[in-house]
GURO-867668 format. One record per atom (N, C-alpha, C): y, x, z; residue in one letter. Coordinates in steps of 0.1 Angstrom, whole numbers, padded with zeros to 4 digits, always signed. Layout:
YXZA...
***
This chain:
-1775-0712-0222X-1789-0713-0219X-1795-0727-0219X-1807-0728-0223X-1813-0740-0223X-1817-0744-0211X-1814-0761-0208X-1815-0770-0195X-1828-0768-0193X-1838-0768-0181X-1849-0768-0178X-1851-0778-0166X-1857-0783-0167X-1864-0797-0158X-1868-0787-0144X-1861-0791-0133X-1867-0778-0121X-1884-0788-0112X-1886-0801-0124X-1897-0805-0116X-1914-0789-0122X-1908-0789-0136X-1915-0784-0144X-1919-0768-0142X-1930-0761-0136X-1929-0743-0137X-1921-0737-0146X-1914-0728-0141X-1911-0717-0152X-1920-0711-0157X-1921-0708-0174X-1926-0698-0175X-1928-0683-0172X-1939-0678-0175X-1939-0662-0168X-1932-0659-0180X-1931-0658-0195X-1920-0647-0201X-1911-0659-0209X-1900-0662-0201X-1891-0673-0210X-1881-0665-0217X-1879-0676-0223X-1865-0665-0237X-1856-0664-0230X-1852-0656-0230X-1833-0651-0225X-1825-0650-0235X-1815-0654-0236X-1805-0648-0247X-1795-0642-0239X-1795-0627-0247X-1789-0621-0241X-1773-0619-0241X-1761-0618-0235X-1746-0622-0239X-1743-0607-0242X-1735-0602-0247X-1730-0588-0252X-1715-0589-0245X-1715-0580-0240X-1706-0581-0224X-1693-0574-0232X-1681-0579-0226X-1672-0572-0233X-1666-0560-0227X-1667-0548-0235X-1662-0534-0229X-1647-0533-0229X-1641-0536-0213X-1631-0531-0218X-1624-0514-0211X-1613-0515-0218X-1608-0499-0224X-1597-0497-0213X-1598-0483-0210X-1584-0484-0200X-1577-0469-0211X-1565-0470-0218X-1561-0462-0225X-1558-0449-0215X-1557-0449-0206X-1557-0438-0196X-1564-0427-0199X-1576-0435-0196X-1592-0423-0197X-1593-0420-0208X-1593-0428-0219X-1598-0430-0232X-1598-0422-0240X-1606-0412-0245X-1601-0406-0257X-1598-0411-0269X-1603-0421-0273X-1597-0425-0283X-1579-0434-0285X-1575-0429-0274X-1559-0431-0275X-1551-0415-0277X-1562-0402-0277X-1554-0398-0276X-1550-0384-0263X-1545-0377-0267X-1542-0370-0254X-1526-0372-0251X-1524-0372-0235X-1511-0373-0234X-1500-0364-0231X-1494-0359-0240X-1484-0349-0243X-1467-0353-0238X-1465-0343-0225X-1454-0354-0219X-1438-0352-0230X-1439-0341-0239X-1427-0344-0246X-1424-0352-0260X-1438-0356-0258X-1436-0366-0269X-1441-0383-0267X-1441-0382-0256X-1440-0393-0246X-1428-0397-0241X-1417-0385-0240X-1407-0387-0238X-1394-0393-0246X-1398-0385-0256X-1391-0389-0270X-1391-0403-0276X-1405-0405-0276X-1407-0417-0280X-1401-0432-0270X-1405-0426-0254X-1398-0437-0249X-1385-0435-0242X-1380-0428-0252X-1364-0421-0247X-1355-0435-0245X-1356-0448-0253X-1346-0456-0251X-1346-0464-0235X-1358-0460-0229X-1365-0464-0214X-1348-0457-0205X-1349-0448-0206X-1332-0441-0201X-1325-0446-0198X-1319-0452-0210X-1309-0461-0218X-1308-0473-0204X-1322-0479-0208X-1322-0492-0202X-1321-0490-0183X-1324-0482-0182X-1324-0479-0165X-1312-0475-0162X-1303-0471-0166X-1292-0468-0169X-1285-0480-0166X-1286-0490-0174X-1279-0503-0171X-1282-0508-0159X-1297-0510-0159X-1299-0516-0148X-1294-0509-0132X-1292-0497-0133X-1285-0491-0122X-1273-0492-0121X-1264-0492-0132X-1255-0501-0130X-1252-0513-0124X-1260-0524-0130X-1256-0539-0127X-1263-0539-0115X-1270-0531-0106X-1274-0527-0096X-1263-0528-0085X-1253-0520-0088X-1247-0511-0084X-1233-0523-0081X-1230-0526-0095X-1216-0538-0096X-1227-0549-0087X-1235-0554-0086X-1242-0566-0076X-1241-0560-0062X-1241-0548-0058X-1239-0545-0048X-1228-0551-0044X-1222-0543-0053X-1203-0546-0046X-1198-0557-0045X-1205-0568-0051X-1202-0583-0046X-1211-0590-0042X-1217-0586-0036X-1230-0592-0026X-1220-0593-0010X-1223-0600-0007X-1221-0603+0008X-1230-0609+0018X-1244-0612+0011X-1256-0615+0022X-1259-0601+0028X-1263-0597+0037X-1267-0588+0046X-1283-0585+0038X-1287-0596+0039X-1303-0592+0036X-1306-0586+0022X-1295-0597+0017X-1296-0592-0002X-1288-0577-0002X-1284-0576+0008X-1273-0564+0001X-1280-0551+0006X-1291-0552+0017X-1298-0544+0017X-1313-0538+0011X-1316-0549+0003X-1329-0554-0010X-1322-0543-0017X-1310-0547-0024X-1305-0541-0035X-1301-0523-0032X-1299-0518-0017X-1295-0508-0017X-1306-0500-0015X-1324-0506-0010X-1331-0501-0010X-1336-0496-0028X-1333-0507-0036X-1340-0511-0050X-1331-0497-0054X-1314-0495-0053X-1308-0484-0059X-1312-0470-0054X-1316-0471-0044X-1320-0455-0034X-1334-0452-0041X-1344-0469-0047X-1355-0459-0056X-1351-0457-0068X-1344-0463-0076X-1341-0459-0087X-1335-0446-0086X-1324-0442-0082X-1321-0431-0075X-1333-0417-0078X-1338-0421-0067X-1351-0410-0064X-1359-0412-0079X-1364-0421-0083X-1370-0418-0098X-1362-0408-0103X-1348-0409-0107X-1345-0400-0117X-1337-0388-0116X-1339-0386-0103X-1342-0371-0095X-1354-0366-0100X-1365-0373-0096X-1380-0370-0098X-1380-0366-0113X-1375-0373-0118X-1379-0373-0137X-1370-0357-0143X-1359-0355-0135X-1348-0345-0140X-1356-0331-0134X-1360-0332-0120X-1370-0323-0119X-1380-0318-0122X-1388-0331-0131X-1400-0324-0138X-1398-0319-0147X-1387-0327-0158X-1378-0322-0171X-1376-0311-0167X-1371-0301-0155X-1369-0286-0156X-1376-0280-0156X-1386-0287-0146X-1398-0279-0144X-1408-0276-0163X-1407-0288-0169X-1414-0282-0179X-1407-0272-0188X-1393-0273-0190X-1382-0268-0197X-1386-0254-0195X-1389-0249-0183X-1392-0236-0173X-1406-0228-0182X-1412-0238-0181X-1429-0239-0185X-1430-0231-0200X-1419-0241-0207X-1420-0240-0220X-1412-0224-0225X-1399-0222-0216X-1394-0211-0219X-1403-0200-0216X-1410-0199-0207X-1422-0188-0205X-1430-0187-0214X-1429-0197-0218X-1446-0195-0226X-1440-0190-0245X-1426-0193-0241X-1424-0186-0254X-1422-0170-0255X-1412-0169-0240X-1414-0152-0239X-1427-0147-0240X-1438-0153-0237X-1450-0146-0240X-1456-0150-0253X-1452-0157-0262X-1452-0158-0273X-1446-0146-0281X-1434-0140-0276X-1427-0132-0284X-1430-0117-0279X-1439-0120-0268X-1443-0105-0262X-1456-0107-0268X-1461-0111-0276X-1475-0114-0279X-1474-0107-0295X-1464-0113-0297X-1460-0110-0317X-1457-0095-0313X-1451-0093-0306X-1447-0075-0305X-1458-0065-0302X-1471-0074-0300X-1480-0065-0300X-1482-0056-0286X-1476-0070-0272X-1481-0065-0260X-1486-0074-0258X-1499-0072-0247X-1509-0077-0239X-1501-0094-0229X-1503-0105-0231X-1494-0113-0226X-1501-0113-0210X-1486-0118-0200X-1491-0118-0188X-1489-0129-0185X-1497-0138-0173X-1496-0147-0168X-1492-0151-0155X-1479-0156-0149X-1480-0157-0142X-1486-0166-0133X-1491-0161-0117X-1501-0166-0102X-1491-0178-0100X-1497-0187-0093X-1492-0203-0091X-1484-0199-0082X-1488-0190-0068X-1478-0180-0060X-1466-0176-0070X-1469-0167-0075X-1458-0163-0083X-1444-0173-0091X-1450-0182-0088X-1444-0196-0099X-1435-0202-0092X-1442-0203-0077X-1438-0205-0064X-1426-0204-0062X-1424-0185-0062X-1418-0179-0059X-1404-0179-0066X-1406-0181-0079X-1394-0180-0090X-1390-0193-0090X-1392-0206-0082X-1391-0219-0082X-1379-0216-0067X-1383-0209-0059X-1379-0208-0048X-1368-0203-0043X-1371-0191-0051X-1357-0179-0059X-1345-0188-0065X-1348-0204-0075X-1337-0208-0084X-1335-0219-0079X-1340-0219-0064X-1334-0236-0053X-1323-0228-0045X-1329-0214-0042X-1317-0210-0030X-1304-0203-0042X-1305-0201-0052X-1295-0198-0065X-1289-0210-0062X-1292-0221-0067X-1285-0234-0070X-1280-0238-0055X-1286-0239-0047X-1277-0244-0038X-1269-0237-0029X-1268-0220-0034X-1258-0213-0031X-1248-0212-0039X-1248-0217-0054X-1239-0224-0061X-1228-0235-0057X-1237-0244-0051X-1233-0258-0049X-1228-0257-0034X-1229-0246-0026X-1223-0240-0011X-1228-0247-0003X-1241-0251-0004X-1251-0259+0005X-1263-0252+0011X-1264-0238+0010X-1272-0228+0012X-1271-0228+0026X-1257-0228+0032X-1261-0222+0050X-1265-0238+0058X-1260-0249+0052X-1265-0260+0055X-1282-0262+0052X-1287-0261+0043X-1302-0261+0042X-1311-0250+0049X-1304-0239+0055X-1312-0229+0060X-1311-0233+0079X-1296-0239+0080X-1302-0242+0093X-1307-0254+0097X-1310-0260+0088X-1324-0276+0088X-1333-0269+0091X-1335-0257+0084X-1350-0249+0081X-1353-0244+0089X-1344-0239+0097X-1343-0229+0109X-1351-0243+0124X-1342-0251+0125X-1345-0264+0134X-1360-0267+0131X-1363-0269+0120X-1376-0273+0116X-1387-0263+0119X-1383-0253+0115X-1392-0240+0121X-1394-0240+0137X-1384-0239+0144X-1385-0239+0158X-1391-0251+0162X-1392-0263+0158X-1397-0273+0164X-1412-0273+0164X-1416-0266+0152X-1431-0262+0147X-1436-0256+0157X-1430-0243+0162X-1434-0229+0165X-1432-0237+0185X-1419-0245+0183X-1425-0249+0205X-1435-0260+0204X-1443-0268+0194X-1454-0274+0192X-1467-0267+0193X-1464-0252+0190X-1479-0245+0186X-1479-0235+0201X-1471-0235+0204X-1474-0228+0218X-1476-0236+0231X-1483-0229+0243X-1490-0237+0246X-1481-0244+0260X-1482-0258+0265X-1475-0260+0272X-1472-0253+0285X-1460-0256+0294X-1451-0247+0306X-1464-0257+0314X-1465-0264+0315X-1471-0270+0324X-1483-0269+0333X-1492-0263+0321X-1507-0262+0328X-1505-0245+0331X
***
């Protein structure tokens, strides 16, 4: 902008030059990146695996020769989230694996020239729920998780009634 003397009036319509502001992009929102398709998001950053992989290793060997207290609990917190990440990530992976197998059985009930059905989020629920108590009556962890469940229910249920007191 041009210097102006502040002894001097402004004019009533002075030039402005205007600056052209820079737009920026967040590829998230953006359509022009694209829509995000998580199995080929996965593929592509398949070697991400690999590398976490290591790192939870050397994770893991740093533990075992750590001897500061502080450090050794930094690092067992850092391995407990890595950890949980790739719980999270093996879980979704079933969960879509699940997704995709359905949608082919209704693919193949569709070619046969029946009416395709969809299953209710309930319903989804339920078949989710059905192949947790399968699996961990596989793994003989079933009567252990039902009496967590059981504790947790009761503690709910003497919270919602009303106190002995009054």
């Amino acid at each position: 902008p041009l210097e102006m003397s502040a002894k001097k009036p402004v004019p009533f319509l002075r030039q402005v030059v205007s600056v052209t502001k820079k737009v920026h992009r967040d590829p998230r929102f953006d359509d022009l990146s694209g829509e995000y398709k998580p199995e080929i998001f996965m593929k592509a950053y398949s070697f991400l695996d690999d590398i976490k992989k290591k790192e939870k290793e050397m994770i893991q060997k740093q533990l075992k020769k750590c001897r500061n207290m502080e450090q050794k609990e930094k690092l067992q917190q850092l391995l407990n989230r890595v950890t949980q990440q790739e719980q999270a990530q093996k879980k979704q992976q079933k969960l879509r694996e699940r997704e995709l197998s359905l949608k082919r059985q209704q693919r193949e009930l569709a070619k046969q020239g029946k009416k395709p059905f969809f299953l209710k989020k309930s319903e989804k629920r339920k078949l989710e729920l059905a192949e947790k108590y399968a699996e961990l009556k596989r793994s003989g962890k079933l009567e252990s998780f039902l009496s967590k469940k059981r504790k947790r229910n009761a503690i709910k249920d003497k919270r919602r009634l009303p106190s002995q007191n009054s």
